[in-house]
VOBALO-925317 format. One record per atom (N, C-alpha, C): residue number from 1; residue in one letter; atom name; y, x, z. Coordinates in steps of 0.001 Angstrom, whole numbers. Each point is the difference from the previous one (the first is absolute). Layout:
NODE  resi  resn  name    north     east       up
NODE   NUM     a    CA        Y        X        Z
...
REM end
This chain:
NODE  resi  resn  name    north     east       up
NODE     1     x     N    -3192     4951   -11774
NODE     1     x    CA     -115    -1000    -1035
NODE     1     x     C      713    -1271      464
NODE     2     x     N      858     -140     -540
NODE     2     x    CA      507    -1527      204
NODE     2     x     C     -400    -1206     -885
NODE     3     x     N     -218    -1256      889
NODE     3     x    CA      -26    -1029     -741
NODE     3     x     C     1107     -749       31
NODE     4     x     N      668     -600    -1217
NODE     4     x    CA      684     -427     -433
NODE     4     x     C      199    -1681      422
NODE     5     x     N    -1503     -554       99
NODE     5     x    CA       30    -1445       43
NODE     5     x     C     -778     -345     1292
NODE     6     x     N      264      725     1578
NODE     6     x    CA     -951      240      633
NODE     6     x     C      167     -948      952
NODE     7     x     N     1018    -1374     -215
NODE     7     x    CA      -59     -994     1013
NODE     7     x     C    -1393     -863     -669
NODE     8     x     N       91     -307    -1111
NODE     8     x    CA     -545     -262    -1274
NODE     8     x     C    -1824      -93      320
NODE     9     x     N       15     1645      218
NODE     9     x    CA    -1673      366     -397
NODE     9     x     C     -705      174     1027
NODE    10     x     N      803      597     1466
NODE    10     x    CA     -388     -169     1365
NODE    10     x     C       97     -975      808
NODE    11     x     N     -974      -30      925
NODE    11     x    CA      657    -1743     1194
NODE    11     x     C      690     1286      876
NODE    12     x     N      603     -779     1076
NODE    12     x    CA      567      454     1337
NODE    12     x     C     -737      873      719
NODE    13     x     N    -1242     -560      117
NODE    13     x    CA    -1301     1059      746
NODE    13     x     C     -518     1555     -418
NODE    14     x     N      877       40    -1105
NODE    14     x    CA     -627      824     -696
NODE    14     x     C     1152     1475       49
NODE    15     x     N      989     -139      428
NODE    15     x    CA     1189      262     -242
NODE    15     x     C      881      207     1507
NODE    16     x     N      438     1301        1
NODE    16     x    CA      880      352     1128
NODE    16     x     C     1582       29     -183
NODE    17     x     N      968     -527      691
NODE    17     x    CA     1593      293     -559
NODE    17     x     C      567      736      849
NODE    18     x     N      232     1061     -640
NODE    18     x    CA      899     1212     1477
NODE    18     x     C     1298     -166     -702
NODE    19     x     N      547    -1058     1411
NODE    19     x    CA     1655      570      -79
NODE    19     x     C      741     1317      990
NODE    20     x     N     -896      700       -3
NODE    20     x    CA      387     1048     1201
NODE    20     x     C      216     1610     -842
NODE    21     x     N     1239      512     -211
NODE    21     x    CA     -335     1467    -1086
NODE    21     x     C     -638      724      920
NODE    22     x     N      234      337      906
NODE    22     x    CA     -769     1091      990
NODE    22     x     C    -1665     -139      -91
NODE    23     x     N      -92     -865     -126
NODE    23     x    CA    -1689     -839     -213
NODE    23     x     C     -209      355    -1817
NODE    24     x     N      649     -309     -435
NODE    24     x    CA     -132     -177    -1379
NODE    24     x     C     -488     1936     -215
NODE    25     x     N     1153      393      708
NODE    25     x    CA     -134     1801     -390
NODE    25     x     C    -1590      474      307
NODE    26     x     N      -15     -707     1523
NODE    26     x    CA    -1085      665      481
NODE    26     x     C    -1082     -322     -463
NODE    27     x     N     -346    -1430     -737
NODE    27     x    CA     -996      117     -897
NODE    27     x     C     -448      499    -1478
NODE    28     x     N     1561      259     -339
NODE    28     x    CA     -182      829    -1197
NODE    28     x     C     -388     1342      572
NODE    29     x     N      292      455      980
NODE    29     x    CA     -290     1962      166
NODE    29     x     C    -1329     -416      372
NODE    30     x     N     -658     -912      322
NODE    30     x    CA    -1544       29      -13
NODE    30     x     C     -762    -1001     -634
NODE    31     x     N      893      612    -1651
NODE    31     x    CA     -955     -423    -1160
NODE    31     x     C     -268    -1269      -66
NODE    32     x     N      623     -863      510
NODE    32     x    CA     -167    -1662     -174
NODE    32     x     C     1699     -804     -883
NODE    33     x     N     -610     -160    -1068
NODE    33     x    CA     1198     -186    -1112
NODE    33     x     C      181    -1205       53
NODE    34     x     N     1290     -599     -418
NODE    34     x    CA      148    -1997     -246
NODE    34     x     C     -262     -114    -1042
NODE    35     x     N     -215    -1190     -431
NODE    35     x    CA     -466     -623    -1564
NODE    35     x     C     1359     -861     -601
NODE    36     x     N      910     -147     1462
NODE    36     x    CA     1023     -864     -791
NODE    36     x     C     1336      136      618
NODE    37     x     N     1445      -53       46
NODE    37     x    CA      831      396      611
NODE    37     x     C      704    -1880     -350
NODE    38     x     N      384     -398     1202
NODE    38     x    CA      877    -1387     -719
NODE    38     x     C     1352     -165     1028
NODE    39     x     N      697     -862      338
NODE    39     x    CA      764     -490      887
NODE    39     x     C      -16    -1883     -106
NODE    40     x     N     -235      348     1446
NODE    40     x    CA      -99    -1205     1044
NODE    40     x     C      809    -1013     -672
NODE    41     x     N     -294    -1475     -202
NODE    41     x    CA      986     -938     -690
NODE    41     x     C      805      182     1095
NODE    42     x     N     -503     -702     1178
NODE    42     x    CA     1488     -363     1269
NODE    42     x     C      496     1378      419
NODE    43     x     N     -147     1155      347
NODE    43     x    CA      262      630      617
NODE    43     x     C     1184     1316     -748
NODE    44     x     N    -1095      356    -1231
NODE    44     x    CA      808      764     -681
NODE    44     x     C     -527      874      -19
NODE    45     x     N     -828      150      966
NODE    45     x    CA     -492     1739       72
NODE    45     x     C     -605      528     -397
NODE    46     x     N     -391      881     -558
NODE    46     x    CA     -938     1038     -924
NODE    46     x     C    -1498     -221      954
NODE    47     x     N    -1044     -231     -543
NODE    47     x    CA    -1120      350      618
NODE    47     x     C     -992      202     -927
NODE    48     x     N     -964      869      599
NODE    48     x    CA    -1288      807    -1421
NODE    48     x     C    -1052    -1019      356
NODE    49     x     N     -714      226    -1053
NODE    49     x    CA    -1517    -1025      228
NODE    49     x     C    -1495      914      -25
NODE    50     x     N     -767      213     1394
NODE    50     x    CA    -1310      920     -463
NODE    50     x     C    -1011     -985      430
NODE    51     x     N    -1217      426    -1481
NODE    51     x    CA    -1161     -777      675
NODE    51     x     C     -697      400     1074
NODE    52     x     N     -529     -935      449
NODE    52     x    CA     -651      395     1479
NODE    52     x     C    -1436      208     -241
NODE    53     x     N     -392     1317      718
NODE    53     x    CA    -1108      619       14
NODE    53     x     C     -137      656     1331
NODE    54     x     N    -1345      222     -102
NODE    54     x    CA     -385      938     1342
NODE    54     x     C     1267     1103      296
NODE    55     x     N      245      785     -968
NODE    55     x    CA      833     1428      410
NODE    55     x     C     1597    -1276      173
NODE    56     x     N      -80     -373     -191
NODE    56     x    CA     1537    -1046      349
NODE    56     x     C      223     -318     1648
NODE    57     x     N     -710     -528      165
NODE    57     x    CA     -421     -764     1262
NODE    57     x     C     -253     1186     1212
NODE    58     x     N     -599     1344     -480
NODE    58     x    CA     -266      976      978
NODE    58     x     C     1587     1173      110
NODE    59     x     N      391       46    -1450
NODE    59     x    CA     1801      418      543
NODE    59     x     C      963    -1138      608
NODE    60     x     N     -735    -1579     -258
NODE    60     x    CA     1430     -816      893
NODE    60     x     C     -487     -170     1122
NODE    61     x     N    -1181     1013      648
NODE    61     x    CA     -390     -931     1311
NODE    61     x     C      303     1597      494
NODE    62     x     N       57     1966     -363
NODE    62     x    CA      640      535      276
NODE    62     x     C     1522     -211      118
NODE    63     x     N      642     -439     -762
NODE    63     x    CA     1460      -60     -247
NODE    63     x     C      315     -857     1153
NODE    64     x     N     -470    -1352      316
NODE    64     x    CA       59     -431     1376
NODE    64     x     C     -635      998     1344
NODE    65     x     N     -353      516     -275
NODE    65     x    CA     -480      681     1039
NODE    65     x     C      792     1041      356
NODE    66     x     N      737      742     -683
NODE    66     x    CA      735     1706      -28
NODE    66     x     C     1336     -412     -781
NODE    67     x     N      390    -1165      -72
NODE    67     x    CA     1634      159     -725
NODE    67     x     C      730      139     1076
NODE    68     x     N     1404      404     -267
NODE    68     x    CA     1135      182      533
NODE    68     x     C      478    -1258      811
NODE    69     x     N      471      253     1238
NODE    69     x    CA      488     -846      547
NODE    69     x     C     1612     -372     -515
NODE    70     x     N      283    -1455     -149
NODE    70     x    CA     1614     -373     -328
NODE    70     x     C      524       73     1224
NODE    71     x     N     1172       69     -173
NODE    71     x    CA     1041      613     1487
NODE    71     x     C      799    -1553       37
REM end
């Protein structure tokens, strides 16, 4: 489900921004969807928006734990 007006209706606290696709994938293959897709004013870059919940917080604290090392 996306929200449309979600700078709008959410504060900051409420709200996660993954600019990472590898991150982005891995929380979609375990069922954790974004509500909003935007790009960065300064940067440019595509990043998704998920609210933060318990199951959020327990795949980004796996995903830190077991991701891939950068070379």
């Amino acid at each position: 489900m996306y929200i449309k007006n979600w700078k709008e209706e959410l504060s900051k606290d409420e709200v996660y921004l993954c600019f990472s696709f590898p991150l982005f994938k891995f929380l979609e293959e375990n069922q954790v969807f974004p509500i909003a897709k935007d790009i960065h004013k300064t940067t440019k870059k595509v990043f998704t928006v998920f609210i933060k919940n318990e199951r959020l917080q327990e795949l980004l604290k796996q995903w830190t734990d077991n991701r891939p090392n950068k070379k």
